[in-house]
C-alpha angles and dihedrals in degrees: 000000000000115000101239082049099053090044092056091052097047095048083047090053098041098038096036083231116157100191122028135187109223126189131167127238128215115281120232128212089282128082089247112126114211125196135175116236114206119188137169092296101342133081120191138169117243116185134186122216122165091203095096091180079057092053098047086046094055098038086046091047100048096047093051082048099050087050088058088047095248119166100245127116130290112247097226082181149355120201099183095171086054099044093235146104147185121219135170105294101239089191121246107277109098126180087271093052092044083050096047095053083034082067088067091056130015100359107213106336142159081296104057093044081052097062097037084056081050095055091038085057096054095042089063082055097055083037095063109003091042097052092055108104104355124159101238094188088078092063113121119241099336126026086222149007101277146174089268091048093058095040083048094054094040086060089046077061098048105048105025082045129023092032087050090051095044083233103175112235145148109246093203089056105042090050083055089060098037090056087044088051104047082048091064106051090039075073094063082071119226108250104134146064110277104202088191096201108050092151135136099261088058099056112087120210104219114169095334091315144110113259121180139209136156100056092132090107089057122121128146130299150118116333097228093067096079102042080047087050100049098039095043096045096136090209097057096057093221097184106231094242087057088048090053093053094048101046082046093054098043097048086053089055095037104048085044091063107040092028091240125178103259086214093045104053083042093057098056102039100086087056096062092038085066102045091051090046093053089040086054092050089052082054097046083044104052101038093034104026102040102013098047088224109162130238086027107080080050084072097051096080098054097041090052083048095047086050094053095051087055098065095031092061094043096242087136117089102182121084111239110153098168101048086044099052093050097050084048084057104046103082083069106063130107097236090046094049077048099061093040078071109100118255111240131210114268115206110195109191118187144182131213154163115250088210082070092037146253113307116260110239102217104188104034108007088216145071135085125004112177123184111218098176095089090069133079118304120227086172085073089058121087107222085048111041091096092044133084146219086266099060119086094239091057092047094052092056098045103045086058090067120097098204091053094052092047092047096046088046088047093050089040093053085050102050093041097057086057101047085055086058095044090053093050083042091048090221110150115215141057128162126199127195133194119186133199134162107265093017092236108087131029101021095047084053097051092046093048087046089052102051086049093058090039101051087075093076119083125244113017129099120225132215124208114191123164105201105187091042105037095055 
């Protein structure tokens, strides 16, 4: 049974619910599938997961949470036979998303390090309040963050990054520096809740407030991994003079709750900046590098940067000569100098036939779909019926048609205006469809109609397939 059906029968069947509104929500890097659940009067979230070790982690997780009076989401309902869920439903805009419309206005201002102090605050909750009485056993796939998960997320770095890159090494000696590494911080104990992924995608903004999700990979650890986490989040652009207030900020509150030795948590913290760092560019490499997932490959060049500052300015106690050589190399490589380049919009426009279905849109699953079926048909006419849109003779016909010219001008002034938007917003991808019957006519017309109007804008790259005639 298909995810999004067994979710609709199951929310029937929880909520007593006869029609549903269903939409999907944007997938993250995870295989987690999210949809929104709208009732008569009631909206929740219902996900599918077939980790079921995940499942019972997160659920686990949340419930503890809630009794501590933690802001995460309500479980309505856990169907662990089933590999889905339903929980409170915390809306779509996340602290990346805030700070990202907060760049048109106030940048990051005294509102948005408020709410960072806020999240910081909370995090020391979920740090020290959070860690009483949890189950551990529910801690997927290590009940801590322990020597064999750093060394795991070191060679994540190795191979999903330096090798993608074609970044030289020596394997012997960067091993060296990765067990020196992972002995040092062993030193910092494990004695908190490590959240894991205290990032900005997983901070909800609820009514002004931090909401969190996506805990289900947490166990116990240090407590310097997850401020590192969230300040140094190359996505999010936190300027380094905002990231000295705020670790400022959160040590003082920290050390002031657990009694802490102020030295002692400082010592450590550079440490854990760089092994989330490196974890984060196996990430960006795997889903961006290798997996050609959008809006991953952008955060490569400032976590390298970040890096590199790092060492330059002797924040780093530890002795790795290998692993720093290489990060101070990177920058000249070819497939580095590659990705500095910036990463036009792509605009993928393509026709199709409905009989063989509407097109798939595999980065985004949204944009433009244009029916085409309500113009004129030069499939009806003799001499055109085995041409296509992209023979003279077709094009002729159908640019003497006054209903062809207006729809093609309304659906240009659309995309364009969005196109406009993605390339101040420096998002990457937009696909555009246009449908006929056949798919030889009327939609490949139309395609062919639309890249000529867009390739008078600068700096995107556009994209013509005709699905039902290409192939």
């Amino acid at each position: 049974m298909r995810e999004k059906d067994l979710l609709t029968r199951k929310f029937k069947e929880f909520t007593g619910e006869k029609y549903v509104d269903i939409t999907s929500m944007p997938r993250s890097g995870s295989q987690r599938k999210y949809y929104r659940f709208t009732g008569s009067g009631r909206s929740m979230i219902g996900a599918y997961n077939p980790n079921r070790e995940e499942n019972d982690a997160f659920i686990g997780f949340t419930r503890h949470f809630r009794s501590q009076k933690l802001p995460v989401p309500e479980v309505y309902v856990y169907y662990p036979d089933n590999d889905c869920y339903f929980i409170q439903d915390l809306g779509d805009t996340n602290l990346y998303t805030w700070l990202d419309r907060k760049k048109q206005t106030g940048g990051f201002d005294e509102e948005v390090l408020g709410f960072y102090r806020q999240s910081l605050n909370t995090l020391i909750s979920f740090q020290t309040e959070g860690i009483k009485n949890l189950n551990l056993d529910l801690c997927y796939p290590h009940r801590c963050f322990d020597r064999q998960s750093m060394i795991w997320d070191l060679n994540y770095f190795k191979y999903m990054f330096l090798k993608l890159v074609a970044a030289p090494f020596n394997e012997k000696r960067l091993e060296k520096d990765f067990h020196t590494l992972v002995d040092f911080l062993l030193e910092a104990g494990q004695e908190y809740f490590l959240y894991r992924d205290f990032q900005s995608a997983n901070i909800m903004v609820v009514d002004g407030k931090p909401w969190f999700i996506d805990y289900q990979g947490g166990r116990l650890g240090s407590a310097q991994y997850d401020p590192a986490s969230l300040l140094y989040d190359p996505k999010a652009h936190v300027p380094q003079e905002a990231r000295e207030i705020l670790i400022e900020h959160y040590i003082g509150e920290f050390c002031k709750r657990t009694g802490t030795d102020e030295y002692a948590f400082r010592r450590y913290y550079p440490g854990f900046v760089l092994i989330r760092i490196l974890q984060a560019l196996g990430a960006f490499g795997y889903r961006g590098l290798y997996e050609q997932k959008p809006g991953f490959v952008q955060s490569i060049i400032p976590a390298i940067r970040i890096l590199n500052n790092m060492i330059d300015s002797g924040q780093l106690e530890t002795d790795l000569p290998e692993l720093y050589r290489i990060l101070k190399e990177i920058p000249e490589l070819e497939r580095f100098s590659e990705l500095e380049q910036p990463e036009r919009l792509k605009v993928r426009i393509t026709s199709f036939s409905y009989m063989n279905g509407i097109p798939h849109d595999k980065v985004h699953g949204g944009g433009f779909v244009y029916d085409c079926r309500g113009l004129s048909n030069p499939g009806k006419v003799d001499e055109l019926r085995n041409l296509t849109g992209l023979d003279s003779a077709v094009r002729d016909y159908m640019s003497l048609s006054n209903n062809v010219n207006a729809f093609i001008s309304d659906a240009a002034r659309m995309v364009e205006r969005s196109v406009r938007s993605y390339i101040k917003k420096d998002y990457t991808s937009l696909a555009v469809s246009f449908g006929c019957t056949g798919g030889r006519h009327r939609s490949v017309y139309c395609s062919e109609e639309l890249a000529k109007k867009l390739r008078e804008i600068d700096n995107i790259e556009i994209e013509v397939k005709h699905r039902d005639i290409d192939s």
